[in-house]
C-alpha positions in Angstrom: -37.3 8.6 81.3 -39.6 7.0 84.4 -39.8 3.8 82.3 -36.0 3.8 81.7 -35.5 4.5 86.0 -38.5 1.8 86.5 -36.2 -0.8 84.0 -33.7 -0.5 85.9 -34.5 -0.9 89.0 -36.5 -4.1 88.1 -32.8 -5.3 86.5 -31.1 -4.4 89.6 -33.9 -5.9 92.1 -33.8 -9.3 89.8 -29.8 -8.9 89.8 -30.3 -9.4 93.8 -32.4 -12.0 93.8 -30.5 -14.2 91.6 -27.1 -13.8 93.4 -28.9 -14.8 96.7 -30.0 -17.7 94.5 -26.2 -18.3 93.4 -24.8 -17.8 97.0 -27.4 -20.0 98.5 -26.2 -23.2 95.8 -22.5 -22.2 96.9 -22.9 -22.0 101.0 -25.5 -24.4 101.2 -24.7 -26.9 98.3 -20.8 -26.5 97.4 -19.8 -25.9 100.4 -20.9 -29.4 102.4 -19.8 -30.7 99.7 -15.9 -29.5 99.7 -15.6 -29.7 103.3 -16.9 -33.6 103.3 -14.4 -34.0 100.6 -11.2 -32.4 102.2 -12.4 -33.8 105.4 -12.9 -30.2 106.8 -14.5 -30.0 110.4 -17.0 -33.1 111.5 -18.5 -35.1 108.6 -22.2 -35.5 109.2 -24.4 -38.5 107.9 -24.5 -38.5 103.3 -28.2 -38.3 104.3 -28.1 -34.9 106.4 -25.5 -33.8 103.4 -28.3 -34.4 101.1 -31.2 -33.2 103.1 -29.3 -29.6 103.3 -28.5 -30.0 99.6 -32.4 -30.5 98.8 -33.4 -27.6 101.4 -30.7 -25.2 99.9 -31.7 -26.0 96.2 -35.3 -25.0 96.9 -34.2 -21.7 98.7 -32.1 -21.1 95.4 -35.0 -22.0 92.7 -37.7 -19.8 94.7 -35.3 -16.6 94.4 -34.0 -17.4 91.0 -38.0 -17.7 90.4 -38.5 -14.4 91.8 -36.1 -12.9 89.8 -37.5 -13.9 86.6 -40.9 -12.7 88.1 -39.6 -9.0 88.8 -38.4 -9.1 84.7 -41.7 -9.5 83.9 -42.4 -6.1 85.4 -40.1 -4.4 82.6 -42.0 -1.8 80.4 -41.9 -1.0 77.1 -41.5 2.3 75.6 
């Protein structure tokens, strides 16, 4: 029964990290992206766009990283 609690909570922890991951592509990358297109607000320079793009990415590949790191803690049995 301690593995089953454990196996979950591993699940729930790597469910957290890959939404951050997900909301961090949508705020960060989408986002910019829509409001440059709709001409939302000020438009900053493509290379600023692309910059925040790049920074945002990273953010989201280190937690969707992370997540598949905590699966590796399931247990067996």
């Amino acid at each position: 029964m301690a593995n089953l609690v454990h196996n979950e909570r591993v699940k729930l922890r790597a469910t957290l990290f890959n939404t951050a991951a997900a909301s961090c592509i949508a705020l960060g990358v989408l986002a910019p992206i829509v409001a440059a297109f709709y001409g939302l607000g000020t438009r900053p320079p493509l290379f600023w766009l692309l910059i925040g793009a790049i920074i945002w990415l990273t953010a989201a590949g280190a937690l969707h990283a992370a997540a598949v790191r905590s699966l590796r803690r399931l247990r067996d049995d």
